[in-house]
C-alpha positions, 0 to 999 in steps of 0.5 A: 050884137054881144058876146055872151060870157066872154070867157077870155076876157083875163087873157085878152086885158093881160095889156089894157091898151092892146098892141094892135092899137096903132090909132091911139094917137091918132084918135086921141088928137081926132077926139080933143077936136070933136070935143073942143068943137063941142065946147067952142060951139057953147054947146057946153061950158068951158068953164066947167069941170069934166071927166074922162071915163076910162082914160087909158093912160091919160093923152086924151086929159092931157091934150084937153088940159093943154087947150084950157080945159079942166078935165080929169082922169078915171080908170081903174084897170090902167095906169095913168102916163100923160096926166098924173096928178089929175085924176077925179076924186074916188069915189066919183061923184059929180056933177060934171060937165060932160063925161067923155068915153072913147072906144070903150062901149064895145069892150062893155059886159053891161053896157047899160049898167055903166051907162047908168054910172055915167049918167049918175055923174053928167048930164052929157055923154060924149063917146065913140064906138063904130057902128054895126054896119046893116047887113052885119059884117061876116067875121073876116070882113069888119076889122072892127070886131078885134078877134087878134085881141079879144076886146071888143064883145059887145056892137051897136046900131044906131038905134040900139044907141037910141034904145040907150038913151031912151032908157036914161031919158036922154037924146042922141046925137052921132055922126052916123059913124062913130062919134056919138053924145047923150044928153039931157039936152038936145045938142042944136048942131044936130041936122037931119043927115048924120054926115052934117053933125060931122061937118058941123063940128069941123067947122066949129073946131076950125073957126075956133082954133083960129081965136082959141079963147082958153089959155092952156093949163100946160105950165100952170099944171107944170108948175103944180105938180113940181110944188105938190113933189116939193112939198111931198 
């Protein structure tokens, strides 16, 4: 489900991060999980590099930096707050590890044109967006269509998401919900019920935390960028 020529789109990004996001925070620390859990489950390299795409003003980098992994931070329409001297090179180029995207499928004119981009760049898509329900929702009964701020103009089934990969030669992995990864690659926590992918990466992330193997970038990042303001 899209919105055709969303006309408003200039108003509704007069603030990139609208104010009726109070999950901010919140979705940023249930993401550095889900990924963490990705990683400690050696489903990807830890040692490697990665990008948050559309990064908002940067928590979510900064929570991955502080758990001991190197990733770094894109978007060109908001200011980078939380992990400033991080940023990706411009102009992307990759290959990354595996590029992260959260809540930003649905605020996608051509989703299929940016997935493109994405794909260019990793072999691993990592991103949420909360799933059409079956039947859809009429509008005053799904909080998720956003029409206090005008944002979210495109909505996805799962099997739209698979359509999606299909295109890219990719699989899909979701949860069902919310939490959904493309890759070239079958991720092997995959099960047949979705509810089992989520549990799976709880699980993981718990056992990990426990004996949390990176040694965070905090201080050494502290200690980089105060040499690269002496230096400038």
């Amino acid at each position: 489900m899209f919105m055709d020529n969303p006309h408003w789109l200039a108003e509704a990004y007069a603030e990139p991060i609208n104010r009726s996001d109070t999950g901010y925070v919140w979705r940023n620390l249930w993401c550095r999980d889900k990924v963490c859990a990705l990683i400690e489950a050696n489903e990807l390299n830890a040692a490697g590099s990665f990008l948050d795409y559309a990064a908002g003003y940067g928590l979510f980098v900064r929570l991955m930096r502080d758990n001991g992994y190197d990733f770094r931070w894109f978007d060109p329409f908001c200011q980078n707050l939380f992990s400033r001297g991080f940023e990706a090179p411009a102009p992307l180029t990759g290959k990354f590890e595996a590029v992260t995207t959260f809540e930003v499928f649905e605020h996608l004119p051509d989703p299929k044109e940016e997935v493109q981009k994405m794909a260019a760049l990793t072999s691993t898509i990592i991103f949420t967006t909360t799933l059409l329900p079956n039947p859809a929702p009429q509008p005053a009964d799904w909080w998720y269509y956003g029409f206090e701020h005008g944002q979210h103009i495109a909505f996805y089934t799962r099997k739209s998401l698979e359509v999606v990969a299909a295109s890219l030669g990719y699989h899909l992995t979701s949860n069902g919900t919310d939490f959904h990864v493309l890759s070239k690659m079958p991720i092997r926590l995959e099960m047949p019920a979705p509810n089992l992918f989520e549990r799976c990466l709880t699980r993981f992330h718990l056992r990990a935390s426990r004996v949390h193997k990176q040694p965070s970038l905090t201080h050494s990042d502290h200690e980089l960028i105060v040499k690269q303001s002496v230096a400038g």
